[in-house]
C-alpha positions as CSV (number, residue, x, y, z in Angstrom):
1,X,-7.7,211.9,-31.8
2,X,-5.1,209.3,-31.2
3,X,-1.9,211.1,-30.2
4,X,2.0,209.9,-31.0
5,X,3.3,207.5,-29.0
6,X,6.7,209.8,-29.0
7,X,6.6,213.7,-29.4
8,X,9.9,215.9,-28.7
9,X,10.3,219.4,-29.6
10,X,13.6,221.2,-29.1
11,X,15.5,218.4,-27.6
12,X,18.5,219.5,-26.5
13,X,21.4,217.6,-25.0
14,X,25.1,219.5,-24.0
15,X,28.0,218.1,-22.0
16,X,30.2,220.5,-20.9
17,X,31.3,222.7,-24.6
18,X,29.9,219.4,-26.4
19,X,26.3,219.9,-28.0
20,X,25.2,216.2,-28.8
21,X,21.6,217.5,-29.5
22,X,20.8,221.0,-30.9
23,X,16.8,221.3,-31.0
24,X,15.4,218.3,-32.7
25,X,11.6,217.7,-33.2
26,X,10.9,214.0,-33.3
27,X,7.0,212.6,-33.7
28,X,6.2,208.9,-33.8
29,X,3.0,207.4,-34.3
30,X,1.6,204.6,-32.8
31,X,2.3,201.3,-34.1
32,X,5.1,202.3,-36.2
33,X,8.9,201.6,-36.5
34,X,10.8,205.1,-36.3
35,X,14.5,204.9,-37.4
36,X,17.1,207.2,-36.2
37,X,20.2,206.8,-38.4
38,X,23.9,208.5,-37.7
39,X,27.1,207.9,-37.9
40,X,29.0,207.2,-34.5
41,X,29.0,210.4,-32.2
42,X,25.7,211.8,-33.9
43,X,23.5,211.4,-30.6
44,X,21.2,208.5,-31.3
45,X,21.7,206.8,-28.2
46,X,21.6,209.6,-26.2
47,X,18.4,210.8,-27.7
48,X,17.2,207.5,-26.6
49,X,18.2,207.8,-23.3
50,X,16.8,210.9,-22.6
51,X,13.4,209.7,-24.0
52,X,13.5,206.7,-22.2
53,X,14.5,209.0,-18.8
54,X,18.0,207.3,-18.2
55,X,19.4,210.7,-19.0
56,X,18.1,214.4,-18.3
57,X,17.3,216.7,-21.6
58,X,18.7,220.2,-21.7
59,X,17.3,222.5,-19.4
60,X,16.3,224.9,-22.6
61,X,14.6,221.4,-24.3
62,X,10.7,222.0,-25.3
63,X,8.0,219.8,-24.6
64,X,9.2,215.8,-24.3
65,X,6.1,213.3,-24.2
66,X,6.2,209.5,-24.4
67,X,3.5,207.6,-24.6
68,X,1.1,210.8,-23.5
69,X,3.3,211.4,-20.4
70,X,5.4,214.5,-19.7
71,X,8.6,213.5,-19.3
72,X,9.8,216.8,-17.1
73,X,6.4,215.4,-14.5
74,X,5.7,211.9,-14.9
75,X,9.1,210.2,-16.0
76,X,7.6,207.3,-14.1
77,X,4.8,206.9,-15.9
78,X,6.8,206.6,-19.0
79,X,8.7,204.1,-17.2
80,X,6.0,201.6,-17.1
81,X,5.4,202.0,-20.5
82,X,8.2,201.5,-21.8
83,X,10.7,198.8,-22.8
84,X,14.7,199.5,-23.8
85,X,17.1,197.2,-25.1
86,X,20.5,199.1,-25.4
87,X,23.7,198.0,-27.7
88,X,24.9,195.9,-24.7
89,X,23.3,193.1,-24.1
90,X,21.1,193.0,-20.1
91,X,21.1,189.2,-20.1
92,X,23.0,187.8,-16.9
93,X,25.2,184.8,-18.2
94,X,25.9,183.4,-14.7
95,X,21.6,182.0,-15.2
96,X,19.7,180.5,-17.4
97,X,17.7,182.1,-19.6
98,X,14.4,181.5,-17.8
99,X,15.8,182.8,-14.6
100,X,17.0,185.9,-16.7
101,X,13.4,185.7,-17.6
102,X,11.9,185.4,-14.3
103,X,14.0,188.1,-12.8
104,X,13.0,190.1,-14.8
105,X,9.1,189.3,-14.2
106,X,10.2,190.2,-10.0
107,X,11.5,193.5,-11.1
108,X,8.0,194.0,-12.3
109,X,6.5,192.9,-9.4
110,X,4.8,190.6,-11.3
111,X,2.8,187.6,-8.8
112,X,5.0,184.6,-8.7
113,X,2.1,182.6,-11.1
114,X,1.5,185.7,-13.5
115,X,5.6,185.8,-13.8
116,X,5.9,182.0,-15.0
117,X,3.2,182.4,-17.6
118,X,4.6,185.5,-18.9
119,X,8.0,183.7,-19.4
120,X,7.0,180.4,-20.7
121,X,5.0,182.6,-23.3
122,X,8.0,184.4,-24.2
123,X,10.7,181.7,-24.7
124,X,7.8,179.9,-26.9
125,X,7.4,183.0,-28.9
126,X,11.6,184.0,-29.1
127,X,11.8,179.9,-29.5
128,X,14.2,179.9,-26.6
129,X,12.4,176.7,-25.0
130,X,15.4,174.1,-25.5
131,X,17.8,176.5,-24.3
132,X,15.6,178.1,-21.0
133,X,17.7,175.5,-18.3
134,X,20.8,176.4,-20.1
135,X,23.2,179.6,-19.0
136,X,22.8,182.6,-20.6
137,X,26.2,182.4,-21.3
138,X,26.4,179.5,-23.4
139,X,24.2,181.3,-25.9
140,X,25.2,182.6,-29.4
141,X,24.9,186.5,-29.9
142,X,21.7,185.9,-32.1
143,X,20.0,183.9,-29.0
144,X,21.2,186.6,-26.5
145,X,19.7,189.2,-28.3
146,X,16.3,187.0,-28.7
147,X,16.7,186.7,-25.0
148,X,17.3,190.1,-24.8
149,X,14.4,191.8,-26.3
150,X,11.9,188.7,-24.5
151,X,13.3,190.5,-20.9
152,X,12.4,193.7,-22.6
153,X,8.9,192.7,-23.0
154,X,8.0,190.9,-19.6
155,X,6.6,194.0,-18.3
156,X,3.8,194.3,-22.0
157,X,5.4,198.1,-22.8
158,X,3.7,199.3,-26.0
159,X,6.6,201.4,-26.6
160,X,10.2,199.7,-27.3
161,X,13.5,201.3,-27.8
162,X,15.8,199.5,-29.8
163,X,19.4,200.9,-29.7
164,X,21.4,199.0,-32.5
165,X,19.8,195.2,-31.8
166,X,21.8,193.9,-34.1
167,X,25.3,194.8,-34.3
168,X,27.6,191.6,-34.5
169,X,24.7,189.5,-35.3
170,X,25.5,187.5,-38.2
171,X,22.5,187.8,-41.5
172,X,20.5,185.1,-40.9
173,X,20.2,186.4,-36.8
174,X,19.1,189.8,-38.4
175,X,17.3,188.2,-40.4
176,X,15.3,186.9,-37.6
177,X,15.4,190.0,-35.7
178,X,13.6,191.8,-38.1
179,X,10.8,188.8,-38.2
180,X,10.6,189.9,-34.3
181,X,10.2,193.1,-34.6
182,X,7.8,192.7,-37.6
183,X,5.6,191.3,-35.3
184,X,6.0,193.6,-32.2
185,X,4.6,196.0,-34.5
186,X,2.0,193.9,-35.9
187,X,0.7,193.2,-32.4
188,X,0.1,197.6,-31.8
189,X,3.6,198.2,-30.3
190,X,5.3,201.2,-31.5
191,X,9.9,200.3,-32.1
192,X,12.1,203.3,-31.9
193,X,15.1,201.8,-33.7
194,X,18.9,203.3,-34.0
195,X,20.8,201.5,-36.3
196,X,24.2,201.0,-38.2
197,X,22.7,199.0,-40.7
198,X,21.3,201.4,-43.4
199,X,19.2,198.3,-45.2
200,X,17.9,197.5,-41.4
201,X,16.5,201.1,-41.7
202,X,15.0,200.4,-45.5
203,X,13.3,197.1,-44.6
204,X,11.6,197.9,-41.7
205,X,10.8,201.6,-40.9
206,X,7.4,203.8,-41.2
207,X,9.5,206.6,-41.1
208,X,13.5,207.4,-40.5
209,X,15.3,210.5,-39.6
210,X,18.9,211.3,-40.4
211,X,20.7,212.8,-37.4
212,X,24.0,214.6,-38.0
213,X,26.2,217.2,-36.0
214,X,23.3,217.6,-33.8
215,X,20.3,217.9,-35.8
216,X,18.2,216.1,-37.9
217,X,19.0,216.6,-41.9
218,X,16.5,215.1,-43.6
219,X,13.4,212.8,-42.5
220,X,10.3,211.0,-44.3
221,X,9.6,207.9,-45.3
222,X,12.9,205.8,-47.0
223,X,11.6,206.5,-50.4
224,X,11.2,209.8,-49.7
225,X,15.0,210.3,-48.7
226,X,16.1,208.8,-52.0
227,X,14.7,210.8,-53.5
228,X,16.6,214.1,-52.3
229,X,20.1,212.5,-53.4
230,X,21.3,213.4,-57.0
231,X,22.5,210.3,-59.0
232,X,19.4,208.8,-60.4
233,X,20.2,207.2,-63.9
234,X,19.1,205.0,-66.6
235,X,21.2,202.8,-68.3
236,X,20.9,201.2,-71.6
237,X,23.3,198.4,-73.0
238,X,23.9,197.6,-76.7
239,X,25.5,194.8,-78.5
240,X,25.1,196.0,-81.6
241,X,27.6,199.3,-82.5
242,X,24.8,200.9,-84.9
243,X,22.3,200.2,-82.4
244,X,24.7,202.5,-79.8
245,X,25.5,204.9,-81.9
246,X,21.8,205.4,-82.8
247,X,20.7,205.6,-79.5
248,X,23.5,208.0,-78.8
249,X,22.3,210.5,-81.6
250,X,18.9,209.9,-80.5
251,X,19.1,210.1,-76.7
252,X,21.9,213.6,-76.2
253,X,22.9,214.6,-73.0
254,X,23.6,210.5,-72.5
255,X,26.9,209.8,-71.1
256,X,28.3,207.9,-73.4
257,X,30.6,204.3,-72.7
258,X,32.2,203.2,-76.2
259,X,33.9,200.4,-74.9
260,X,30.7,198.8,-73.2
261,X,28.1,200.3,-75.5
262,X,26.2,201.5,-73.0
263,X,24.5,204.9,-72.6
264,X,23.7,206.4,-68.9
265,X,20.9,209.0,-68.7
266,X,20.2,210.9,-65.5
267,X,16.8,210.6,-64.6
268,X,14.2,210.3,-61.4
269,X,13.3,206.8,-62.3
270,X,9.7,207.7,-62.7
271,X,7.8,206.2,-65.2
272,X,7.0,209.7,-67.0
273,X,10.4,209.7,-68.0
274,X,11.2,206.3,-68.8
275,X,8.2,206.1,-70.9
276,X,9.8,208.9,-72.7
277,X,13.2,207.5,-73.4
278,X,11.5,204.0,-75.0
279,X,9.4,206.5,-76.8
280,X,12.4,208.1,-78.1
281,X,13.9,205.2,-78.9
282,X,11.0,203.3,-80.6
283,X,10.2,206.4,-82.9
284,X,13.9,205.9,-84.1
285,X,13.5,202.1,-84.4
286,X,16.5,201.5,-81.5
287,X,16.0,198.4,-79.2
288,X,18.4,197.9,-76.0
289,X,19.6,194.6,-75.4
290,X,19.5,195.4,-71.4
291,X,18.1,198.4,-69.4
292,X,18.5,199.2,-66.2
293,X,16.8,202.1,-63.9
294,X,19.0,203.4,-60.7
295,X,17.3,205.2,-57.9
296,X,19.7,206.0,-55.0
297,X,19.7,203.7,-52.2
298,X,20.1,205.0,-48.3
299,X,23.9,204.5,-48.3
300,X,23.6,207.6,-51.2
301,X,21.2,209.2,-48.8
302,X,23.3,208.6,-45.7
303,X,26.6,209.7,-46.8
304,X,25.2,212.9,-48.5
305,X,23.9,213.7,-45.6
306,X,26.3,213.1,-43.2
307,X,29.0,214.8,-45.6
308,X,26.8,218.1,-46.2
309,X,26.9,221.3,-43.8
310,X,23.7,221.9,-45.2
311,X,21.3,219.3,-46.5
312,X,16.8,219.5,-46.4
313,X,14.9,219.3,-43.4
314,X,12.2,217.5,-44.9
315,X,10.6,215.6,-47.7
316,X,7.5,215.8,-49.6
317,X,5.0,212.6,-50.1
318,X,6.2,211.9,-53.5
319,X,5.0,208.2,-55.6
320,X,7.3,205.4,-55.1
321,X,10.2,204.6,-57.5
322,X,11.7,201.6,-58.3
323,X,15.2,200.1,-57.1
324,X,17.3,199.0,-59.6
325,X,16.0,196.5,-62.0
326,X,17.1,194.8,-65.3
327,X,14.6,194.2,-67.8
């Protein structure tokens, strides 16, 4: 049986009158890129502290284990394991990158042979070569952060935490960020990932969690969250007024727009039920000039959440829907 690479149960986390953390469970899988999302205050980087044994858990927290270690016993053990990159960046700008890079390997203990192989394998694969002899300060955020996450793996952890990699990084750095961690993944590691970037959450996580006032409000897979959120609609657009208005009569319950001749139907998006308002439509001999099926997207997720006192702790494995799409 292959056990998670990250199990928490109860996590607690209180400074002074302040809960930060009231008693979440958290499970990640091997291999797999976990999301924590919040907004600022929720306790994402402090859960990641605490699991990467910067910062002690609540006395009255349950059982902690990263990668099969107890973290009350053997916090290092999970040490060696493990590999954090927080939301300020380690890298030294006084030295060049490879001697960030070779530090790094020393801090590891690493034999002085075994450390130069390790970072001439990195800055090829973070494609950091040109700029190794260069100081780390002369380096753009993207490149810092490359740099960044290369220190992070000197030491081969199979478990990576990722606290907001890339905030202030421009789109074609995140861009190439998530290329990175596509491939830590690829190669067995497992990525616990906090992020501000709710699209950074869609495009690469096996699962995400939603953490808010404390505790976690919703988690599953990202099309599993949509799918909780209200809002879900099909939209039809006419040209033709006695096209409208027969679709109008034909579909009821359809918000109606006069000036746009357009008709908005809530629906799931499945294709059950869009099957059935074509079928409607055909059988009346009705033909949209544009439709258009809206599922909502993790900015619907995250702000319901977030704004609710009260909101599902988790999903069910449902089929996948689509995004929006004009046909």
């Amino acid at each position: 049986m292959t056990h998670p690479a990250i199990a928490a149960n109860g996590l607690r986390k209180s400074y002074g009158d302040k809960t930060v953390l009231d008693g979440i469970d958290l499970t990640v899988p091997a291999g797999t890129v976990f999301a924590l999302l919040g907004p600022n205050g929720a306790g994402k980087t402090t859960a990641v502290k605490i699991l990467s044994t910067l910062v002690s858990p609540g006395a009255d927290s349950g059982e902690i284990r990263v990668g099969g270690h107890d973290l009350a016993t053997e916090a290092q053990a999970i040490r060696a394991s493990i590999g954090v990159t927080g939301q300020f960046s380690a890298v030294d700008g006084l030295i060049t990158g490879e001697e960030n890079m070779l530090l790094m390997a020393d801090l590891h203990h690493l034999p002085k042979a075994e450390g130069r192989r390790v970072t001439a394998e990195l800055l090829e694969r973070f494609d950091l070569v040109e700029a190794a002899k260069k100081p780390a300060s002369t380096y753009s955020g993207g490149m810092k952060r490359r740099l960044d996450i290369a220190m992070t793996l000197v030491g081969g952890p199979r478990i990576i935490f990722l606290d907001e990699p890339t905030t202030g990084l421009d789109p074609r750095s995140r861009h190439t960020m998530w290329g990175i961690i596509r491939g830590l993944v690829a190669d067995g590691v497992t990525v616990f990932l906090t992020t501000q970037y709710l699209e950074e959450a869609d495009e690469l996580a096996d699962r995400i969690a939603v953490l808010n006032n404390g505790k976690i409000a919703a988690e599953g897979t990202a099309e599993e969250l949509k799918r909780i959120v209200p809002g879900g609609h099909v939209k039809l657009r006419f040209t033709d007024p006695d096209a409208y208005r027969s679709a109008a009569a034909t579909l009821t319950g359809a918000a109606l727009d006069e000036e746009a001749l357009s008709l908005r139907i809530p629906s799931d998006g499945s294709q059950r039920e869009l099957r059935s308002i074509l079928d409607r439509l055909d059988t009346a001999g009705v033909e949209a000039d544009e439709l258009t099926v809206h599922t909502p997207d993790l900015d619907d997720v995250f702000f319901a959440l977030t704004d609710s006192a009260t909101a599902p702790a988790s999903v069910p494995a449902q089929p996948n829907q689509p995004k929006e799409n004009a046909r």
